[in-house]
N, C-alpha and C positions, 0 to 999 in steps of 0.2 A: 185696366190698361186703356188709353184713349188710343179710340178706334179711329180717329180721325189724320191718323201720322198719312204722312207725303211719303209715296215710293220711295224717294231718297231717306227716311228718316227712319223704314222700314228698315233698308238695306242697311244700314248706320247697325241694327239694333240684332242684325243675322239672316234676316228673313231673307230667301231667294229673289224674291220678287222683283221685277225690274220695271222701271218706268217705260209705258205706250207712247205709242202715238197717240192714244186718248188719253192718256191724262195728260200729255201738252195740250190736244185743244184745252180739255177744261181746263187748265192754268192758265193758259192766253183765251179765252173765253168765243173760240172761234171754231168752225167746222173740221173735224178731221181731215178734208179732203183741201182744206184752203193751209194746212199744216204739211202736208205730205207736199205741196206746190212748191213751199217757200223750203223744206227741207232737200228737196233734188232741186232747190235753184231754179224754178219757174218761174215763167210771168204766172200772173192773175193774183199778185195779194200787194199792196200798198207800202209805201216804204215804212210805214207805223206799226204796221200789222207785220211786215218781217221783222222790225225789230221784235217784236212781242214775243214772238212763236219761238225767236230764236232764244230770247231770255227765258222762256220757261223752258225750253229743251235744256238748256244751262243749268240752271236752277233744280231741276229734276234729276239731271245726268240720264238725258236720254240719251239712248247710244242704236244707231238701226240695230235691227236687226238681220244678219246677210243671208243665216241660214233660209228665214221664210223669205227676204225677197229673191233669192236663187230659185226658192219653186215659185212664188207667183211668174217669174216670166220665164221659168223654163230652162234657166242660162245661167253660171254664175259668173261669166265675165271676170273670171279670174285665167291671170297668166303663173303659173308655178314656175319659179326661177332655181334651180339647182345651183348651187354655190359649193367653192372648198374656204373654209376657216383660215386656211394657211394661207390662201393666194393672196397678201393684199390688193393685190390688179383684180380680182373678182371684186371686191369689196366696192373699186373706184366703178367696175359697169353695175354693179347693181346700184349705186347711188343716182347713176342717170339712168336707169330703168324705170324706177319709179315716176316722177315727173313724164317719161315718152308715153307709159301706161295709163297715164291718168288722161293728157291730151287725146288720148283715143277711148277712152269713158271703159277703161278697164283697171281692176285690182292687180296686186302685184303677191302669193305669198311665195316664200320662202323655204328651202329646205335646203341643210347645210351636210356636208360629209366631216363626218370627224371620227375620232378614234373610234372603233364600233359599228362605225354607221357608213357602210360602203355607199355606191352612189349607185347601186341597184334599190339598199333600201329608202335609199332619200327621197330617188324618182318616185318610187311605189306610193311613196305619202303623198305625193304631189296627186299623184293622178287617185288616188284614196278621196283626197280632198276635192274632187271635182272639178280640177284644174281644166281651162278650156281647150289652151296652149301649154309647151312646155317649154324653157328655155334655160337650154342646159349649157354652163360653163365646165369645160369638160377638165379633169386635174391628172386624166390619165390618159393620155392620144390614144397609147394602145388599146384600148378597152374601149369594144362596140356594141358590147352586151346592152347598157344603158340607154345607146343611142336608138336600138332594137327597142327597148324596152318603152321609149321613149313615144315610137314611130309608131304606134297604136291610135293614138292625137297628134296635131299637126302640131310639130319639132322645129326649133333652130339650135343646131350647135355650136357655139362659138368656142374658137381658139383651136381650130383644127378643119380641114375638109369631111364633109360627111357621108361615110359610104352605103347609108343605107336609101333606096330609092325612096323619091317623097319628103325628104329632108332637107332643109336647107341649113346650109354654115354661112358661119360671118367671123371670116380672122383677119389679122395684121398682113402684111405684106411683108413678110420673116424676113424675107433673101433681100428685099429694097433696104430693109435698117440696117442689116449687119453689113450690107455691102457699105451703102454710109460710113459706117462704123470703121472700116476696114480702110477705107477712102481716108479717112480725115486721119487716122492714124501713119497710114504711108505719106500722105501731104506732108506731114510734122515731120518728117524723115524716120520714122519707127521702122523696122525689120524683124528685131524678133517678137514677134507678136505672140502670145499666148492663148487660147479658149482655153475656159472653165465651162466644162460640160454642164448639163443642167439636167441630164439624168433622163426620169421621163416625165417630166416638166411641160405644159403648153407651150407648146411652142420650139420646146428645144431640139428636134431632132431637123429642124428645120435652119433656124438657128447655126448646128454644127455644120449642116449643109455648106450653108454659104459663106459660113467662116472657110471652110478650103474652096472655095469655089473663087471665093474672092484674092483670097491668097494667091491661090494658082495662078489669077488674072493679074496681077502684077509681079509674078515670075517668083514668089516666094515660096514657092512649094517646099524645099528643104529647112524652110523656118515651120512648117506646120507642125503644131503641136499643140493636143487636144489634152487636158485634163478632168481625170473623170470628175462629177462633181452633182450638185442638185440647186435647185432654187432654192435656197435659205442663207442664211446667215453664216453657217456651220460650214457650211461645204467652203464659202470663201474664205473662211478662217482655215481652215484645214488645207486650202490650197495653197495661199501662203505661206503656211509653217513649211509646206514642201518646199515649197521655192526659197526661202530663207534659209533650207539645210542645204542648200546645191553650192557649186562654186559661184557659177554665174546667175547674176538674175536677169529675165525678159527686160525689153524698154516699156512695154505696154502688153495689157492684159483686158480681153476681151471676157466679162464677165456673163453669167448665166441669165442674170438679172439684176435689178438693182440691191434686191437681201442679200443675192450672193458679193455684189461689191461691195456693200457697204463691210460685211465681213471681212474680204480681203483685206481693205484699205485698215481697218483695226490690227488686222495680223499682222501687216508690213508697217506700219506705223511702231505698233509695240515693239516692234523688231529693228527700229531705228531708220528705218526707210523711208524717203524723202516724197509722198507722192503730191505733184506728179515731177517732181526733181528726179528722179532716180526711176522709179518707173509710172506708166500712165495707166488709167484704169477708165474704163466704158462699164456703162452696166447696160439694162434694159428693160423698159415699162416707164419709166419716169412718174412714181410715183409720188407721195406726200414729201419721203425722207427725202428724197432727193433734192429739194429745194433748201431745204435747211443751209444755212450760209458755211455751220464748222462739215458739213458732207460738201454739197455743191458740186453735184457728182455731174459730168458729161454721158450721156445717156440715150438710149433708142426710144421715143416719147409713141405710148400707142395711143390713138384715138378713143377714148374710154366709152366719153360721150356719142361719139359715132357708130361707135360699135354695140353700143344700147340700142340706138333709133333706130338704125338697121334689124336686131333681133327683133325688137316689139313690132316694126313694120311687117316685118318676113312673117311675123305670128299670126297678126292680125290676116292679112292677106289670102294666107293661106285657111284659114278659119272661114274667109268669107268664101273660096274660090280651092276646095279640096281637090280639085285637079291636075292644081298646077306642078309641072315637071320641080325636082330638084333645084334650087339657086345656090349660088356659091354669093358671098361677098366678101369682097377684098379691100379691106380700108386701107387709109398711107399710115406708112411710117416714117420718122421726119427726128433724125438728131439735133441733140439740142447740147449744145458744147456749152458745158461750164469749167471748173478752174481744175479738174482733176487730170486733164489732158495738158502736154505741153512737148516742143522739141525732145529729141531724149537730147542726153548728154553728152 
């Protein structure tokens, strides 16, 4: 066997062994310590000399390693992000978490809730993992177990207030959208307005809130009428097929979210209904789908990105400054009227 193969050519052939930081110097023929410069992005190596270091880190498939640089400095400068599989709106803050984590010279991982996998055991990995912070999107408002479990390291929870002391949240401004929502629907001259519940959804018991609250405030309280329902697809399919067995249908329908409208508007469509000819539909999140031109949904738009930088700030902050009281953060809510809205009829 030639004993002479390249860590990479090792690994090619089964062997565990993975390429150093010394075997980059000795490939770019340079000091371990002028490698480890140009690898964190330091001054003190030449623009010829970075190229080099960096081609043989390539060339070898160096990769750090994070577990020893967590003990040489004592920290592993990671933020554990708790996530639900189902939320798309999680999906959209955890895409701008990354990027606010890395501006503030920290890692970002990952733990998801899925069938199986409560979000007691998800946190537990997090902090298993040596997480510094923990930054949890929460998929069950009522459930403070996590947030408890959480509150061990300095927490931010988004998508709800946080009742444990030492904790800070970062949510929408629920009652500002729906009232929005509730506004632009009476401007169009709407009345019988509908909510599709969202079950116990982020966000939604906040949501059903100010769906009557808003009602009430322009004198339509005997139009209130709440349907039970969930964030998904399913619920607004299934809430239309109600509404299509009744005599009469609503002008407009204040949806859970935007899965639950996008459902709907499938159910009353299939069903021969004109939307927004016959009735109007709102969702909420202003996600991906909703831009799509055959959706083109009218919609409550949350701050994805704001509500990232806000959590990674709160994390960091509070990492540096374990004293600090409780924060709340309130990002805006802001509709964004596309073609699924219109006069009723």
């Amino acid at each position: 066997m030639d004993e002479t193969l390249e860590p990479q050519q090792e690994a090619r052939q089964g062997s565990p062994q993975r390429a150093t930081m010394a075997d980059v110097a000795k490939r770019a023929g340079v000091s371990r310590t002028l490698v480890s410069l140009v690898l964190r992005d330091r001054p003190g190596a030449g623009a010829a000399t970075r190229e080099r270091v960096l081609k043989a880190a390539d060339e070898l498939g160096y990769r750090p390693d994070s577990a020893a640089q967590m003990l040489a400095r004592g920290r592993s400068r990671t933020l554990g992000v708790l996530m639900n599989l189902e939320q798309p709106f999680h999906a959209e803050v955890v895409k701008a978490i990354y990027p606010a984590a890395a501006q503030l010279g920290y890692d970002v991982l990952l733990s998801a809730v899925a069938p199986g996998r409560d979000e007691h055991l998800a946190t537990g990995a997090l902090l298993g993992h040596r997480c510094e912070a923990l930054v949890l999107l929460v998929s069950d408002p009522e459930s403070h177990a996590t947030e408890r479990l959480g509150g061990t390291v300095p927490t931010v929870v988004v998508g709800r207030q946080a009742t444990t002391p030492g904790v800070d949240s970062v949510h929408t401004a629920e009652a500002k959208g729906v009232r929005q929502a509730v506004d632009h629907l009476v401007d169009l001259g709407h009345r019988r307005i509908v909510h599709i519940d969202g079950g116990k959804g982020p966000g939604s018991a906040d949501r059903r809130s100010a769906y009557r609250a808003a009602m009430r405030r322009h004198r339509l309280a005997d139009e209130i009428r709440v349907l039970p329902g969930a964030q998904d697809e399913d619920a607004g399919i299934a809430a239309g097929m109600l509404l299509l067995s009744e005599d009469a249908l609503p002008t407009a329908v204040l949806a859970a979210n935007d899965r639950c409208a996008i459902g709907l508007m499938h159910a009353l469509r299939s069903g021969g209904v004109d939307v927004p000819g016959e009735v109007s539909i709102v969702g909420y999140d202003d996600g991906n789908l909703s831009h799509l031109s055959h959706i083109n949904l009218t919609t409550v738009r949350q701050d994805a990105a704001g509500i990232a930088g806000h959590a990674v700030r709160n994390a960091v902050e509070r990492l540096e400054n374990g004293t600090l009281p409780g924060r709340e953060t309130v990002c805006d809510a802001q509709l964004v009227v596309r073609a699924t809205t219109a006069p009723p009829r």
